[in-house]
C-alpha positions in Angstrom: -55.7 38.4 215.3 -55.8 37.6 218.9 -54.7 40.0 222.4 -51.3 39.5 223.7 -50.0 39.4 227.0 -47.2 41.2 227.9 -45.5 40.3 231.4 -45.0 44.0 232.4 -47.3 45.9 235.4 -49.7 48.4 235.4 -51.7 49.0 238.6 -55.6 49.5 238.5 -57.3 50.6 241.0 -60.5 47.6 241.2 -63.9 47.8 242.8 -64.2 44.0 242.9 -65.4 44.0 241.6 -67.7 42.2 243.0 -67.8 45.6 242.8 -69.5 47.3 240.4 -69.3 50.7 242.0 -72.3 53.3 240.9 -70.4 57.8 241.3 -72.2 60.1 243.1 -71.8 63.8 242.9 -69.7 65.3 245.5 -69.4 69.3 246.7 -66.4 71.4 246.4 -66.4 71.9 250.0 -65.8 68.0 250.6 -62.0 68.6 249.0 -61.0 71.4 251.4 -59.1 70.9 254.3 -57.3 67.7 253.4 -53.5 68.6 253.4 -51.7 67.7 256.6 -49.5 70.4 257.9 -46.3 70.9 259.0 -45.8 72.3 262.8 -42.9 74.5 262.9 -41.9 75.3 266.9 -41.2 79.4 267.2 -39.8 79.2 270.6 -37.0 77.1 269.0 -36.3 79.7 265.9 -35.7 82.2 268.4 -33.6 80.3 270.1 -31.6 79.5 267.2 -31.5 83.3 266.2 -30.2 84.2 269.7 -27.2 82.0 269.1 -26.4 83.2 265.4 -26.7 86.8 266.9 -24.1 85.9 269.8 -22.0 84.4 267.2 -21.7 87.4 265.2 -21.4 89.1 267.8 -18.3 87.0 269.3 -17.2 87.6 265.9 -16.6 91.0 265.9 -15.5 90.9 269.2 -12.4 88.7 268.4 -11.5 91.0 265.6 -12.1 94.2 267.3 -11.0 93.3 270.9 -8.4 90.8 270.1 -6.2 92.4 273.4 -9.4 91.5 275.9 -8.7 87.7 276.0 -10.1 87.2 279.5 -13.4 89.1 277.7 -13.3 86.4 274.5 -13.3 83.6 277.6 -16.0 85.1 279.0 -18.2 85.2 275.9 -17.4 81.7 275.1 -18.6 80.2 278.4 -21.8 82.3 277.3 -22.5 80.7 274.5 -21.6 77.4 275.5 -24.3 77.8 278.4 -26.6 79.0 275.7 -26.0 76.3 273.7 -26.6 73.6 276.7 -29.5 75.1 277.4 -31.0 75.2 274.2 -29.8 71.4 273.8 -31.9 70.2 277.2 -34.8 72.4 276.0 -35.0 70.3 273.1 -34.6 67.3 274.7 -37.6 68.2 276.7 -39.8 69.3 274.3 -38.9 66.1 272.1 -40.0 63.7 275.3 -43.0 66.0 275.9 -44.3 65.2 271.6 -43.0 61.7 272.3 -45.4 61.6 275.8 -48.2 63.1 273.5 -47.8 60.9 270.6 -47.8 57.5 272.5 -50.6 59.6 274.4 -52.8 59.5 271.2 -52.2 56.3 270.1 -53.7 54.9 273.1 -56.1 57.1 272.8 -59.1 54.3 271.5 -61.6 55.7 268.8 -64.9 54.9 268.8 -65.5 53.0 265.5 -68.7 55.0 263.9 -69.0 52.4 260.8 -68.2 48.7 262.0 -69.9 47.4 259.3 -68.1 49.2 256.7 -65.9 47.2 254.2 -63.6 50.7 254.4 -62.9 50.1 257.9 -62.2 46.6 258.0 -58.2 46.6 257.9 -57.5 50.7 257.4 -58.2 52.9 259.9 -58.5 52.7 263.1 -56.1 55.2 264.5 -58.7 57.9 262.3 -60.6 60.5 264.8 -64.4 60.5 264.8 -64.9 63.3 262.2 -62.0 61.8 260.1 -64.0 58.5 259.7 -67.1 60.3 258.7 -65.1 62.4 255.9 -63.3 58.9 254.9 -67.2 57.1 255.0 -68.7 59.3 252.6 -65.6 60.0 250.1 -65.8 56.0 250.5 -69.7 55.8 249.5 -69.3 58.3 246.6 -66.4 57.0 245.0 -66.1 53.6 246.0 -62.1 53.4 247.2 -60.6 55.3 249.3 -60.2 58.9 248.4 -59.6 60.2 251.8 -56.5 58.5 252.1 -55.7 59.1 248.5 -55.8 62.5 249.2 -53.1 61.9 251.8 -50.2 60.0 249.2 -47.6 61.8 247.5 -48.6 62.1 243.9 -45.2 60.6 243.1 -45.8 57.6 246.2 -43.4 54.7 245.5 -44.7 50.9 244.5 -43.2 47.9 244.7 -41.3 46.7 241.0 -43.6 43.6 240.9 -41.4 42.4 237.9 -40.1 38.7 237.3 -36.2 38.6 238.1 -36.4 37.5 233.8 -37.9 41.1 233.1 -35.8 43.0 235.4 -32.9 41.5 232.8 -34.3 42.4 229.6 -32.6 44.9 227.5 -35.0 47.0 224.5 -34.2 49.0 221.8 -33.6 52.6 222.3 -35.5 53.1 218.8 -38.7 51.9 220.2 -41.7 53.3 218.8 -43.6 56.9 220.0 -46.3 56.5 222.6 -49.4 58.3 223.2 -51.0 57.6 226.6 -54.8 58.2 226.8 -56.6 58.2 229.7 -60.7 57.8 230.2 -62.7 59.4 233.3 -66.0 59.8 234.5 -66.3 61.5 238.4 -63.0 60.3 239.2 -61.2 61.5 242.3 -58.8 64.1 241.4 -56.0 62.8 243.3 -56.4 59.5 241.2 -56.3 61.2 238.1 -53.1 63.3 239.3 -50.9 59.9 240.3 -52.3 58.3 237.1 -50.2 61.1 235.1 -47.5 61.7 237.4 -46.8 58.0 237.5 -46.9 58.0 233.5 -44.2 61.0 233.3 -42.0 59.7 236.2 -42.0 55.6 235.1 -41.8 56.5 230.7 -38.7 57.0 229.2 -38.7 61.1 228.1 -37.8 60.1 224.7 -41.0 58.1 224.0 -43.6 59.3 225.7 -45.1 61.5 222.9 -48.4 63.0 224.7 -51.0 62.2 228.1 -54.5 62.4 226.0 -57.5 63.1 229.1 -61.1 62.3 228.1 -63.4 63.6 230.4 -66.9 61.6 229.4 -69.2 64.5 230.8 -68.0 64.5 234.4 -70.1 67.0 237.2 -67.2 66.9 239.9 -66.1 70.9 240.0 -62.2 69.7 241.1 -62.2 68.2 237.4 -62.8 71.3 235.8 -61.2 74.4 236.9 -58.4 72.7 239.4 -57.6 69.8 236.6 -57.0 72.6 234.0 -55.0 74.4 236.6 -52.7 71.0 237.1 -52.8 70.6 233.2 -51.5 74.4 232.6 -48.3 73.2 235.1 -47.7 70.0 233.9 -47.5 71.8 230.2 -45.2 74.5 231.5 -42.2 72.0 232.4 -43.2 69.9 229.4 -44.7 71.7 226.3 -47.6 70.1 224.5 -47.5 67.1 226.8 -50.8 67.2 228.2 -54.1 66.9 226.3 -57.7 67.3 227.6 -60.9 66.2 225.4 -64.4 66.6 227.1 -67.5 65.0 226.0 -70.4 67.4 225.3 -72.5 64.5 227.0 -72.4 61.2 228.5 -71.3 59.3 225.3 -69.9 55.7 227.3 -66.7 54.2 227.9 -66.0 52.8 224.6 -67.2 56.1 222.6 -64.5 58.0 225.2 -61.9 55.4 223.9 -62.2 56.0 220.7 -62.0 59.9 221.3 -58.9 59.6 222.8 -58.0 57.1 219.4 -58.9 60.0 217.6 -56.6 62.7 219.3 -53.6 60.6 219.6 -50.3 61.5 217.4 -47.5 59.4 217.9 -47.0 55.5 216.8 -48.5 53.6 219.3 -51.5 54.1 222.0 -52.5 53.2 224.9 -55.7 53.4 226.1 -55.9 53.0 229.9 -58.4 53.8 233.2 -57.7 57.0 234.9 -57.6 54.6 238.0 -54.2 53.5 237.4 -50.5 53.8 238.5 -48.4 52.5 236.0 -44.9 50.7 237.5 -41.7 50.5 236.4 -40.5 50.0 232.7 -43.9 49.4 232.0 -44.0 51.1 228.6 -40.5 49.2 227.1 -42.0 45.7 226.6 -45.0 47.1 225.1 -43.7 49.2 222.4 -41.0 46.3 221.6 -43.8 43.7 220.9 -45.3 46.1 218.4 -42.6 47.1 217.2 -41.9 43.0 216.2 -44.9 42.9 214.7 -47.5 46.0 214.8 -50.9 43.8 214.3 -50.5 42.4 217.4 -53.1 44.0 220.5 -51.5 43.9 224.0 -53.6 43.8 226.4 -51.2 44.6 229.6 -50.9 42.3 232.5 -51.9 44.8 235.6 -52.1 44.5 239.8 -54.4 45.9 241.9 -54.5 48.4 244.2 -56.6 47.3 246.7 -59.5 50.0 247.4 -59.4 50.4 250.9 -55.2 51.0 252.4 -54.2 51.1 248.5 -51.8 48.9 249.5 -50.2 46.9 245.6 -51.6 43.3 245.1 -49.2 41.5 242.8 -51.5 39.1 240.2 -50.4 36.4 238.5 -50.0 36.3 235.1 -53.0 34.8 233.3 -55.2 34.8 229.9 -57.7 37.4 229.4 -61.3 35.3 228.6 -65.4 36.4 229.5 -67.9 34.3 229.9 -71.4 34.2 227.6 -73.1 37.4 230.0 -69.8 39.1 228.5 -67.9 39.3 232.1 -64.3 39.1 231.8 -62.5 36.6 233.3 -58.9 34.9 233.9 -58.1 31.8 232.1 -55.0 29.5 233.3 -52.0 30.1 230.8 -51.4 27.3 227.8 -49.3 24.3 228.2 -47.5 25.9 225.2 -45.9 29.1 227.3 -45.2 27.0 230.2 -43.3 25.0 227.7 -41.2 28.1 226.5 -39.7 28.2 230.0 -39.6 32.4 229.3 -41.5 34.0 231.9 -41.1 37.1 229.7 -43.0 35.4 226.8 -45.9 37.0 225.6 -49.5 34.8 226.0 -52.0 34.3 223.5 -55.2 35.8 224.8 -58.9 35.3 223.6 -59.4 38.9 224.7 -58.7 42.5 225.9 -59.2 43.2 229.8 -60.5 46.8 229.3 -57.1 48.4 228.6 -55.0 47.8 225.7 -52.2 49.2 223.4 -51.8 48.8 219.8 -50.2 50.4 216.8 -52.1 53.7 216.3 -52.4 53.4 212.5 -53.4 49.5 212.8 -56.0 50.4 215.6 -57.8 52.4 212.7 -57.4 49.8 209.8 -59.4 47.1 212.0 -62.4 49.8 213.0 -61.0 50.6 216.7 -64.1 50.2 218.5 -67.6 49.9 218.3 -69.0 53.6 219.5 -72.7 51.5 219.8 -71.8 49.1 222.6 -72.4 51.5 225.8 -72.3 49.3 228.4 -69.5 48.1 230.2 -68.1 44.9 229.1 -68.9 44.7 225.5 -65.9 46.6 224.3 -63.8 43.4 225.3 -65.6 40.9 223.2 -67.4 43.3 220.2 -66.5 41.6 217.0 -69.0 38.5 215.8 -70.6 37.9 219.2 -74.4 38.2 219.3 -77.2 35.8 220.5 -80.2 35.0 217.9 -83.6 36.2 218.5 -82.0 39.4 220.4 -82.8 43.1 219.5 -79.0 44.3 219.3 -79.8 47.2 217.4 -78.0 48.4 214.3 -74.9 46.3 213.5 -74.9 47.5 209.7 -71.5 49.1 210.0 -69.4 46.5 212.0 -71.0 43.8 209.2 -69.5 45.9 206.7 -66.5 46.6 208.2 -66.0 42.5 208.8 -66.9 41.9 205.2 -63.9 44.2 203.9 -61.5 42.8 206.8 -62.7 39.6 205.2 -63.2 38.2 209.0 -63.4 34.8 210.0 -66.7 33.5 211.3 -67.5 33.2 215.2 -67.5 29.5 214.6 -63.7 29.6 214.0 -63.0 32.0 216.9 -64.5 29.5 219.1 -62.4 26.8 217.7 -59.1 28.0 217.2 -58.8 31.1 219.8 -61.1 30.1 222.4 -61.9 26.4 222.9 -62.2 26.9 226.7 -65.8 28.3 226.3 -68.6 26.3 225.1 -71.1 27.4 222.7 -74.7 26.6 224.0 -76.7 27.4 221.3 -79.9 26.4 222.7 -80.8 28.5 225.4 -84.3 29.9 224.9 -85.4 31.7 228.1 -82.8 33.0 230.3 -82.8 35.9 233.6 -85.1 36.1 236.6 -87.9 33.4 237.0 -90.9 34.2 238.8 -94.3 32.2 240.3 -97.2 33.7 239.1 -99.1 33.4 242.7 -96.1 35.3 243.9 -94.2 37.3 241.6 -91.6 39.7 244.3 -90.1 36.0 245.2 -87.9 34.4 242.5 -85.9 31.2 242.5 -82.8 31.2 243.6 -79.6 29.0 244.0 -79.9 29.0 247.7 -76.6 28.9 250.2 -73.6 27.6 248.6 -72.2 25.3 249.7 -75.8 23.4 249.1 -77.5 22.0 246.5 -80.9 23.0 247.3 -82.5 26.0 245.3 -84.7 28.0 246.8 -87.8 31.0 246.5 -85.8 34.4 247.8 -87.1 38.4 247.2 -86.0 39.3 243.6 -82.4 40.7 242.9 -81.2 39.5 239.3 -78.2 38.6 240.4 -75.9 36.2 239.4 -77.3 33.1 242.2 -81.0 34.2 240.3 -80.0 33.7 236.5 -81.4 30.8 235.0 -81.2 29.6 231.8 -83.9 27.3 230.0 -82.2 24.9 227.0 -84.7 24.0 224.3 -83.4 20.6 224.7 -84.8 21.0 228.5 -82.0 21.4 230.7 -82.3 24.3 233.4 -78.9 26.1 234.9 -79.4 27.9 238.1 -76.8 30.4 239.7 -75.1 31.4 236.4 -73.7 30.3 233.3 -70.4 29.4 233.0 -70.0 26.6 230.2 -66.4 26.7 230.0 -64.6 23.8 229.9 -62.3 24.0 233.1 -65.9 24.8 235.2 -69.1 23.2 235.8 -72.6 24.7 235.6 -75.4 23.6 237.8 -78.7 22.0 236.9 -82.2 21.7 238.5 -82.8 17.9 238.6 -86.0 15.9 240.2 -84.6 13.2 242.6 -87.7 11.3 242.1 -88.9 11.2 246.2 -89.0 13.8 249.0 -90.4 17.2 247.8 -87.2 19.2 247.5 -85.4 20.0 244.0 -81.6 19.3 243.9 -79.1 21.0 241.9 -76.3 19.2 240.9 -73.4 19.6 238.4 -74.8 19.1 234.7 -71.6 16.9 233.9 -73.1 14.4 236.8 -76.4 14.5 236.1 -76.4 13.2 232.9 -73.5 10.3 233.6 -75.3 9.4 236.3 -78.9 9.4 234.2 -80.6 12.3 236.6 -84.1 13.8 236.1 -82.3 16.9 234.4 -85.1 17.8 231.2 -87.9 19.9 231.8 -90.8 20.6 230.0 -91.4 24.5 230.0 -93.4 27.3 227.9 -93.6 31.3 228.8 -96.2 31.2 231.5 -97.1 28.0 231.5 -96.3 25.1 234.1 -92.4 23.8 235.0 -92.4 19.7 234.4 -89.9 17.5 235.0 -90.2 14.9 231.5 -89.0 11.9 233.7 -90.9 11.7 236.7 -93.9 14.0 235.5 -93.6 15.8 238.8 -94.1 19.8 238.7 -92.2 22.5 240.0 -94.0 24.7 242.2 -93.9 26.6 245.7 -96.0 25.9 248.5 -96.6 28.7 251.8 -95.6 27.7 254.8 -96.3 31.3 255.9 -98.3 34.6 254.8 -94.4 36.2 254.2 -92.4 32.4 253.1 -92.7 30.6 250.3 -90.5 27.4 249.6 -89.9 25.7 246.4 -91.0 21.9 245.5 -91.8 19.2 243.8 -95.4 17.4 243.9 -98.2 16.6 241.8 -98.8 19.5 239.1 -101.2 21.9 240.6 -101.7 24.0 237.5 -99.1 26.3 238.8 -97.5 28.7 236.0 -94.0 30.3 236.0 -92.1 33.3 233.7 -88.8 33.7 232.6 -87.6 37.1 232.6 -86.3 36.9 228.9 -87.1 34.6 225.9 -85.7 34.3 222.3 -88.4 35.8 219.6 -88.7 32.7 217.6 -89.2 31.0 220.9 -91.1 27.6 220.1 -90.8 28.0 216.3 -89.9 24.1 215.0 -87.6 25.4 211.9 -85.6 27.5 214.4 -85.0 24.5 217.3 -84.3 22.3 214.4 -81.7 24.5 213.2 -80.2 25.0 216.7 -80.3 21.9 217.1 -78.7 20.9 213.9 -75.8 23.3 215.2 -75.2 22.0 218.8 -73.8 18.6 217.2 -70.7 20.7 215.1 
């Protein structure tokens, strides 16, 4: 049973990514003082008070002296002087804050962090101490809490919405919905606008309960001042809130499936704390599973962008990952552009993180796996594993496929997700080092270029290579989808440079792109016989090239077990051509 797509919005707040944002620990005294506040003039309230107290006093002076109209005259000319008065005092002091306002806006800050991303396009009207406070809420969190802390709770968003599902009409008899929300060190202002946004933006009427998990935060404003908020929310709506904290640090899919577990009503959804949902965002969901309740929607969201928090409408697309388990957008099918319904549901190879499904269903199918405790795996758990890799104890999830009564991998691929290629021979993969230098790894090089280089170990993505049995080498990644290319290491015969190339090209054009290669042993190219080595053209640079085999050896970071064994690359091999 595959993800759907449903084309509503839900807003995530996205460290880009590119991103991958690490939470520090933050003192209490870092929250105080962040409330603007609202200068009330006194000279004017007495002003005002004058006037009411000549008014009521003009009052009882018509009534008691009605005979003295020469007297009444007389007090009115008073107050009308009063009044002018009072009227060019106020235009004075209004020019004199306008003066002082354009006064500070010309007023140029010194920018303390030019090479901050926070800074780039947000900002620069923010005082000296105000950018420091902004900096390090920025380095501890990753977005922007300082100006989080600023927003309404309640902000306003832009309806992002297709003119098609601004026009749909649903059922009033939709299903219940239980809302759970997973944090670790979030800010609390985050957290707050997450729930508000859920009680302004759900119908009353089916929003059953907000479930918190807390997976073993350290922030103090997520303990006493969250219960605080939680106590008020629960006064004006009884029973609404929920709060579950983990004893420990038990991982993002464990504190998924403890909010499964607390959840009452018909459907859940399990969602970031980092979110604002938008309008009639719960409608289409509930609908879909109310059509058929084995479906899994995996909710098409926006992103708030982390620095101004300003809404950036995505397009609609397919949830995919690639083989390192990163998810990903595919393009949509021929089939829904065919439908000519930009309210259609897609058909999705996976989940991106958040989902909803029918609570009861949720538990039938095993919810998730509590083992997987990285980030990631939770989006592509069931029947994905690599041979020759220590994934620990899968006992449980076997079981639970047998009595589902599962279809193999091998069909997934085929049927759900042809876009990604199965590359069953890879047999060294990760970092790979020189054994005369081992802090210096290869590496892709600039892009755009073609020409790999030798570059200070990082284990990024531009250092992952992966060693085929069958002797092909990607550098900078693995992609093997269909709609992309990978990159191999080829020998161009002369010169003493390597050159990558797309793997599609090499081989149509007959390339040097098979290499000879054992765990610490020399790299050589099977065509030209040539060796991959590096050569120093300082005490501090190394450069990468191919000569006459030296006797030079090389490691890859991570190898398969059976590694070398003939049954196993005969079997793998025997496997490639299905």
């Amino acid at each position: 049973m595959a993800p759907w797509k449903r084309r509503h919005k839900v807003a995530l707040l996205l460290m880009n990514v590119g991103f991958v944002c690490y939470l520090m620990h933050l003192q209490q005294d870092q929250r105080k003082g962040r409330l603007d506040s609202l200068d009330v003039n006194p000279q004017s309230l007495n002003r005002e008070n004058n006037i009411l107290q000549r008014l009521d006093h003009l009052d009882w002076t018509i009534h008691n002296l009605s005979k003295s109209m020469e007297a009444f005259h007389e007090d009115i000319k008073q107050i009308e002087n009063v009044l002018k008065l009072q009227d060019n005092s106020k235009t004075g002091v209004q020019v004199r804050k306008a003066d002082n306002a354009k006064e500070e806006k010309n007023v140029a800050h010194r920018l303390l962090y030019p090479d901050s991303v926070l800074f780039k396009r947000w900002g620069a009207d923010l005082r000296e101490e105000e950018q420091t406070v902004a900096q390090n809420l920025f380095l501890s969190y990753g977005y922007n809490v300082y100006l989080s802390d600023r927003l309404p709770l309640d902000r306003p968003i832009r309806d992002t919405r297709s003119p098609s599902c601004k026009m749909k009409t649903y059922p009033k008899d939709l299903p219940t919905l239980s809302v759970v929300l997973i944090f670790m060190n979030e800010a609390l202002s985050v957290v707050l606008r997450a729930i508000t946004s859920i009680l302004n933006r759900t119908p009353s009427h089916l929003l059953k309960e907000i479930i918190l998990v807390d997976d073993y935060s350290s922030n103090d404003d997520l303990k006493g001042p969250l219960e605080t908020h939680i106590k008020n929310y629960n006064v004006k709506q009884p029973g609404m809130m929920k709060i579950i904290r983990h004893q420990k640090r038990q991982g993002l899919t464990q504190a998924r499936i403890s909010g499964w577990e607390a959840s009452t009503a018909d459907v859940v959804a399990i969602l970031d704390a980092h979110i604002e949902v938008n309008m009639a965002w719960a409608e289409p969901i509930l609908s879909r599973i109310k059509e058929d309740r084995t479906v899994i929607i995996s909710p098409v969201f926006d992103n708030i962008r982390f620095d101004d928090l300003e809404l950036l409408q995505y397009s609609v697309a397919a949830d995919g990952f690639d083989w390192a388990l990163w998810c990903l957008y595919e393009p949509l099918p021929a089939e829904w552009y065919a439908l000519k319904d930009e309210a259609a549901p897609v058909r999705s190879p996976s989940v991106m993180g958040i989902l909803a499904a029918d609570r009861k269903f949720l538990g039938e199918i095993g919810v998730l796996d509590g083992g997987m405790h990285i980030y990631g795996g939770e989006n592509v758990e069931l029947g994905l594993r690599n041979p020759g890799i220590d994934f620990g104890d899968v006992s449980s999830r076997k079981e639970l496929r047998k009595k589902l009564n599962c279809k193999g991998f091998d069909w997934y691929i085929k049927n759900i997700y042809p876009n990604l290629i199965v590359l069953p021979n890879i047999v060294g993969y990760g970092t790979m080092k020189n054994t005369l230098k081992e802090d210096l790894c290869i590496d892709q090089g600039p892009v755009p270029g073609n020409t790999p280089i030798m570059y200070p170990c990082h284990a990024y993505s531009p250092q992952h290579i992966f060693y085929h049995s069958t002797g092909e080498m990607y550098v900078g990644g693995l992609r093997a989808r269909r709609n992309t290319v990978d990159r191999c290491l080829t020998d161009p015969g002369d010169g003493d440079l390597p050159v990558l190339e797309q793997c599609d090209i090499a081989v149509n054009k007959g390339l040097n792109l098979h290499w000879d290669f054992k765990q610490g042993s020399a790299v050589t190219n099977r065509s030209t016989k040539r060796c991959l080595e590096i050569t120093a053209e300082n005490p501090v640079s190394y450069r990468l090239v191919m000569r006459t085999c030296t006797g030079q050896r090389w490691n890859i970071q991570h190898t398969v077990k059976d590694w070398g064994k003939t049954k196993d690359l005969e079997q793998k091999t025997q496997y490639s051509k299905h």
